[in-house]
C-alpha positions in Angstrom: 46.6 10.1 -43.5 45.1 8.7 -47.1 47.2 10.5 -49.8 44.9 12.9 -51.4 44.8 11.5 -55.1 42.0 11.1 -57.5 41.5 7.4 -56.8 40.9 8.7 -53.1 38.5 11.2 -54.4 36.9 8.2 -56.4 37.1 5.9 -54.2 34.9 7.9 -51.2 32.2 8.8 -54.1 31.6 5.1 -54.1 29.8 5.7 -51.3 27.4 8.1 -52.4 24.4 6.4 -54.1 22.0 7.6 -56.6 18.1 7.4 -54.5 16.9 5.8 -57.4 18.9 3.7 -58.8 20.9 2.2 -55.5 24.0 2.4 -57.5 26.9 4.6 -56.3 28.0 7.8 -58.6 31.2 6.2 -59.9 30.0 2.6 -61.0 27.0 4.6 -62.8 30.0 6.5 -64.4 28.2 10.2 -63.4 31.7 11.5 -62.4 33.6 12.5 -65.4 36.6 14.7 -64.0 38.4 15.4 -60.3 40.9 17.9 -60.3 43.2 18.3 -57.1 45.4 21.3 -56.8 48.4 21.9 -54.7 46.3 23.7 -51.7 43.7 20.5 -51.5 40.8 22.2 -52.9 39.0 19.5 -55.4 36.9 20.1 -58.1 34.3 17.5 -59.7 32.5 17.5 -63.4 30.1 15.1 -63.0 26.3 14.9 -64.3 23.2 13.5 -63.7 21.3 10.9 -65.2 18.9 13.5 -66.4 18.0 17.0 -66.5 15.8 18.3 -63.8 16.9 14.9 -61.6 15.3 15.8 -58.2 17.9 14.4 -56.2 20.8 16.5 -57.9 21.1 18.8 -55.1 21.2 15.6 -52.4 23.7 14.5 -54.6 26.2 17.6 -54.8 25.4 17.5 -51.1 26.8 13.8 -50.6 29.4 14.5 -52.9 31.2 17.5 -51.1 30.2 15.7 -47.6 32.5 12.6 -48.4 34.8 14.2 -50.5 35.5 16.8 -47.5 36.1 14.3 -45.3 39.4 13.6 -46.6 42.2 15.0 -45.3 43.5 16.9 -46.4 40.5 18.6 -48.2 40.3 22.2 -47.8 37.5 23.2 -50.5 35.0 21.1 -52.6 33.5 22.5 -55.9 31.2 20.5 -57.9 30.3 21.2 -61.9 27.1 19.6 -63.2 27.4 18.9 -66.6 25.0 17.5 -69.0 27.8 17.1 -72.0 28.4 14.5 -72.6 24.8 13.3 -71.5 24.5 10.5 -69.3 23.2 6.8 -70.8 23.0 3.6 -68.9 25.8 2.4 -71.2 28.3 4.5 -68.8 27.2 2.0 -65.8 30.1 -0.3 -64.9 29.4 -3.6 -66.3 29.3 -5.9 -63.7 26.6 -3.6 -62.4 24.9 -3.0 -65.3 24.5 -7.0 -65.1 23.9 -7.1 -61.4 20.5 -4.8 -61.7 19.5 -6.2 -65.2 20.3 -3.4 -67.7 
């Protein structure tokens, strides 16, 4: 069993990719908080890269999907926020390179 921490939350959101982009969630820095609690019921702030993106719901989808596959998940919750808004200067830099930005 992985211990449930926020770098195992993190870490199985790096396999969640944005449709446009084909970059995952976390190197495009749209995850901005995971809480864990006691019971293993996680909660995620995390935005888009803009309002009205029409893969936001695909997205919360993926995110609870991999995120509940952890054990020991019990509950995923996911916050879209749009403060602060999302720029390409969150990307990770060595992706940011990678796909030109």
């Amino acid at each position: 069993m992985v211990e449930l921490d926020e770098d195992a939350v993190r870490d199985a959101l790096t396999d969640v990719y944005d449709p446009e982009l084909y970059v995952d969630i976390i190197s495009l820095g749209l995850v901005y908080d995971v809480d864990i609690d006691e019971n293993g019921d996680v909660d995620i702030e995390m935005t888009l890269t803009f309002p009205g993106c029409p893969y936001g719901p695909q997205l919360v989808d993926d995110v609870e999907t991999a995120v509940g596959e952890l054990d020991p998940v019990r509950n995923v919750a996911v916050d879209i926020t749009f403060e602060p808004r999302w720029s390409p200067d969150m990307i990770d830099d060595d992706i940011r390179a990678a796909i030109g930005m």
